[in-house]
N, C-alpha and C positions, 0 to 999 in steps of 0.2 A: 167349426169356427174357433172352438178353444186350440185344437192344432196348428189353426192360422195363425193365432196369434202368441203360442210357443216360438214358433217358427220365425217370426217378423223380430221377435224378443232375440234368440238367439240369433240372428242374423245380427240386427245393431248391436249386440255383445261382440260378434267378431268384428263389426267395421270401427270398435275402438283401438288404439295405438294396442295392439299386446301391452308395454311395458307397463302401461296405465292402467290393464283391465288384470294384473296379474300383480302388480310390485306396488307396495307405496312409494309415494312420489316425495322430491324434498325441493324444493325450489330453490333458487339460491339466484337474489334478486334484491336490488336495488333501488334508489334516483340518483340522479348524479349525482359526484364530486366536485368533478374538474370544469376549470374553462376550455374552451377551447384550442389555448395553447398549451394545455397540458397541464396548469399550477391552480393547486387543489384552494377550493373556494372555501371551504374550511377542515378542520382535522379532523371530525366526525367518524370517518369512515376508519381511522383507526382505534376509534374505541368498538365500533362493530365486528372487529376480528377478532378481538380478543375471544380466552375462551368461554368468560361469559357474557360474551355482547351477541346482537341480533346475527349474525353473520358466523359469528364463533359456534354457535351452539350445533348450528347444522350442520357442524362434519366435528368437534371434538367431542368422544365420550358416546359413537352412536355407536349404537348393536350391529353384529357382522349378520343382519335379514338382509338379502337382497332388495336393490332397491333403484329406480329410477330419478336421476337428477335431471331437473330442468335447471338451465344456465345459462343466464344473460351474460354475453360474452365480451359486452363492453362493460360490466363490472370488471370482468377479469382484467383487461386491460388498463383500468385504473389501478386494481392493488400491483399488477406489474410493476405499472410507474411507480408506485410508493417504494415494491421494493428492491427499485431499481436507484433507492435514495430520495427524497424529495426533500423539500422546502416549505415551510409554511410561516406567514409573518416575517418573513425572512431572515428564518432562522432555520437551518437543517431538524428534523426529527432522525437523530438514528434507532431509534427506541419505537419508530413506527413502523420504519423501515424493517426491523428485523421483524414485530411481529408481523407485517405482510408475508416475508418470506416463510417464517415459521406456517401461517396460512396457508399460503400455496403449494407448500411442502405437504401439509396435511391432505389436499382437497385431491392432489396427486394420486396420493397414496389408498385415500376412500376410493373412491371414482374407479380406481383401475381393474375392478372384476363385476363393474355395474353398468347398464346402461347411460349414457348420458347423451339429451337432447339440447341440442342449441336455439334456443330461442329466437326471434328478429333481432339483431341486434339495440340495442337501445330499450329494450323490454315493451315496445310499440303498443295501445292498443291495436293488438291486429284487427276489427271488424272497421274499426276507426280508418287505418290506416289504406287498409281494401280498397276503403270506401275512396279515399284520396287519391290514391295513386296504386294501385295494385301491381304493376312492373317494378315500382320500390321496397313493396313488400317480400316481394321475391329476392332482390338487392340482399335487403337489410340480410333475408334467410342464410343466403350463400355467405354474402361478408363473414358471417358472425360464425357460420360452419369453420371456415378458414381460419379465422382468426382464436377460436377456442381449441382447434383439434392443433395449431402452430403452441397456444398456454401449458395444453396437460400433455401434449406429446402423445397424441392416441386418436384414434378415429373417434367422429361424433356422428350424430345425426341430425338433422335438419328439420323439423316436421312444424306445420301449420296446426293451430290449435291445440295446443299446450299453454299459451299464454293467461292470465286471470286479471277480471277487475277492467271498469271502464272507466278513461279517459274523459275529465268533463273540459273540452276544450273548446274558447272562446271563438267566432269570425275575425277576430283581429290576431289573434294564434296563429289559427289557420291559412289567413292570407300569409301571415309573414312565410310561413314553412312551404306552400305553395310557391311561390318567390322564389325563396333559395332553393328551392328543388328543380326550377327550371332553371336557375341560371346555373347551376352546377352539372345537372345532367345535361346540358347545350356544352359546356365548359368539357366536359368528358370526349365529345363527337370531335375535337378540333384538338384535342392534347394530350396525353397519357402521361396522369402524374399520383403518386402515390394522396400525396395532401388532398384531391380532389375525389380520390374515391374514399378515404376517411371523412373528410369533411360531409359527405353523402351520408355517410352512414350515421355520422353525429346528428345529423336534423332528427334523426328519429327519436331521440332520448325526449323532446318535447310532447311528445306524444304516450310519455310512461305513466302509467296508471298513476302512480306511487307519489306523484309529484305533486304538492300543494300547489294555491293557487299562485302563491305570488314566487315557489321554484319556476314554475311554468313559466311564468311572464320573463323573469330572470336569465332562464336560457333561451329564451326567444330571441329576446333582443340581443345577449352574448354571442350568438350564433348568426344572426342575418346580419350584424357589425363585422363578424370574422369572415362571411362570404363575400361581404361587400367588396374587404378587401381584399380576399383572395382571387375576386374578378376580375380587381386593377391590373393585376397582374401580365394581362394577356391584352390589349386593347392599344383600339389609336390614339394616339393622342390629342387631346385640343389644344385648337389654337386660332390664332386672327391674322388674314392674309390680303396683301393688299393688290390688287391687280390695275396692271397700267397699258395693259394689250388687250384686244380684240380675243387673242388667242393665245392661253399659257398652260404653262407647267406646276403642278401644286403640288409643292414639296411636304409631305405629309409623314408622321413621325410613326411606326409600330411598335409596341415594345413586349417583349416576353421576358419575365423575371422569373420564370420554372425550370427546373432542369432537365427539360426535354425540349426541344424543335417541334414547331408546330407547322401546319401546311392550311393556311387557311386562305379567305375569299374577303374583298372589302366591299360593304354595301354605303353606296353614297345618293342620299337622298336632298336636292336642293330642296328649299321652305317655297319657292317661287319662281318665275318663268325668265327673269335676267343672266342664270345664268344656265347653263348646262354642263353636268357630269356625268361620266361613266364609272360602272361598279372597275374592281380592278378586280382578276381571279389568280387564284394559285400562286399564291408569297410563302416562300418559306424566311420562317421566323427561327433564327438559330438559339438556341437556351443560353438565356440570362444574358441577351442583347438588346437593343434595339438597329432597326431598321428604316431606312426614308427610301422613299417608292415617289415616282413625279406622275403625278392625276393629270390628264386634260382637261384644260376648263374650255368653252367658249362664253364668250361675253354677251350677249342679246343686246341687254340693254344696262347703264350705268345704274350704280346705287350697291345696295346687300341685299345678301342672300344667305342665310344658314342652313347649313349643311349638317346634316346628320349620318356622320359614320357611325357604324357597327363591324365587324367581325361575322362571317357565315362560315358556315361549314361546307363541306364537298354536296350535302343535299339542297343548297338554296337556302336553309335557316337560320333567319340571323341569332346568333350568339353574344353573350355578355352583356358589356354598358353600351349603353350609346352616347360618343362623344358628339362635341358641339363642334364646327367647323364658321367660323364667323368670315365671309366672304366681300371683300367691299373694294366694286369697277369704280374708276375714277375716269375711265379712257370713253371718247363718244364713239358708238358702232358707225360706218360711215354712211349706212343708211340713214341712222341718226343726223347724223351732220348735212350731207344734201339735204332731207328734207327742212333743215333747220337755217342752213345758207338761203336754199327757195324763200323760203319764207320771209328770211329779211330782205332780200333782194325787190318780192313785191310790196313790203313795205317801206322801203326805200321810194320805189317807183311812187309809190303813192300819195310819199310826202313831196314830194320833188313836184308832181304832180297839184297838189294843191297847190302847193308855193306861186308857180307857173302861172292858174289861177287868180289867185291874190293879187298879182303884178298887175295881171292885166285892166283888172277889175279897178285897181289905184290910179292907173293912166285914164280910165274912162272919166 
């Protein structure tokens, strides 16, 4: 029994990462900075580089022990930007700027004979995030590989579980982040554009251990405001049409404002039975145009109808917003109209009829 359980010991001893079971570890982790368009929400993050701030400490003045870094790769891409030049109150920092780079120059030169694992992007709780959407978790994994091995200019690795600390996040958090995860990951099926797979990888930072309660709420809302609009982007557009035929053409507006061509499908849902539409399939959308495409309508019967367009993709699923299409016949179907002539016709008849009546009844 004691053998067995040497054995079971040693065995979970090998199925940890080596570098964790063999090197200390140094984390190098954040919460955010930035918004979403890239302009730092305060200057915080360069008192953290220095060399004696929370951020500084872990690579100036360490011992040459070998050792494994864990690294949240969308930090890295914030002090980029910083020392790529930045702005804050708007006013340039050159003095932040430089310590970034001074930073990055250091984290370069540690890191280059050490292990280094890339984190989800975003520093996710990963059991959290599993739990959400597990295909994104993967995302975040690969993003944030690419994006740190393009920082330090060296191969990384990728690995699940290395992350620490749980996410206390609310149902109204989470609905928002579920949201923008499908409307972006639908937005992906139909477009190939840089902003839309950042943007993916940004939702994740909501989900970072590290983040107080009201940081959370803060990037929530920054983030599902930026997707909103980022969705506008690619969609039909609404509008109010007025129909005076039985049978027309509904000149309806598309627009892409990305820098790439999209090939998509259009779903058109009437609210009720006066009027009848068809989906339209395979429009190419040329980058940073708009396009008008003519719908068939048939008419049924007089009055409105709204219409619900969306955007699909080559599998049937609808994508993005869904615009409104306000629909209103003015023209009578001509089955409408016989049955509507019949009708006055016999009540015609009928007055004429009484009248007829009357007469006679007066002469008696």
């Amino acid at each position: 029994m004691r053998k067995l359980l040497i054995s079971l010991c040693a065995l979970s001893f090998l199925a940890m990462p080596s570098a964790q079971a063999e090197t200390p570890v140094t984390r190098i982790v954040d919460k955010a900075h930035t918004n979403f368009d890239g302009t730092f929400r305060n200057n915080e993050l360069a008192v953290t580089l220095l060399p004696n701030g929370k951020l500084g400490k872990l690579i100036y003045g360490q011992t040459s022990t070998r050792r494994t870094f864990v690294i949240d790769a969308a930090l890295i891409d914030e002090i980029q930007n910083m020392a790529d030049g930045y702005s804050f109150s708007g006013k340039e920092d050159p003095a932040g700027a430089q310590t970034a780079r001074t930073w990055l120059s250091r984290l370069r030169s540690v890191v280059a004979y050490n292990d280094v694992v890339a984190l989800p992007y975003g520093n996710p709780d990963e059991k959290l995030a599993k739990s959400l959407a597990p295909s994104e978790l993967k995302f975040y994994s690969l993003y944030a590989q690419t994006r740190l091995q393009e920082a330090l200019k060296r191969p990384v690795s990728a690995q699940n579980g290395w992350g620490a600390g749980a996410a206390r996040v609310g149902n109204e958090i989470i609905y928002n982040y579920t949201q923008s995860r499908r409307m972006l990951t639908g937005l992906s099926t139909i477009i190939e554009s840089d902003e839309i797979f950042q943007a993916r990888a940004r939702l994740a930072i909501v989900l970072n251990p590290l983040l107080t309660r009201g940081d959370r709420a803060y990037f929530s809302y920054n983030l599902t405001t930026a997707v909103e609009k980022l969705s506008n982007r690619l969609k039909v557009i609404p509008g109010r049409y007025q129909i005076t035929s039985r049978t027309a053409k509904l000149p309806i507006t598309l627009v892409n404002n990305f820098d790439t061509a999209s090939v998509v499908s259009v779903s058109l849902i009437p609210m009720n039975s006066r009027m009848q539409v068809e989906n339209i399939n395979n429009i190419t959308i040329a980058a940073k145009s708009r396009q008008q495409i003519l719908v068939p309508v048939d008419v049924i019967a007089p009055g409105s109808t709204l219409v619900l367009a969306q955007l699909m993709n080559s599998k049937g699923q609808l994508v993005g917003q869904v615009s409104k299409l306000n629909l209103t016949a003015t023209i009578i179907d001509s089955r409408v109209a016989w049955f509507t002539t019949g009708a006055a016709v016999l009540l015609f008849l009928g007055a004429v009829t009484q009248s007829v009546r009357r007469v006679r009844r007066s002469r008696k």
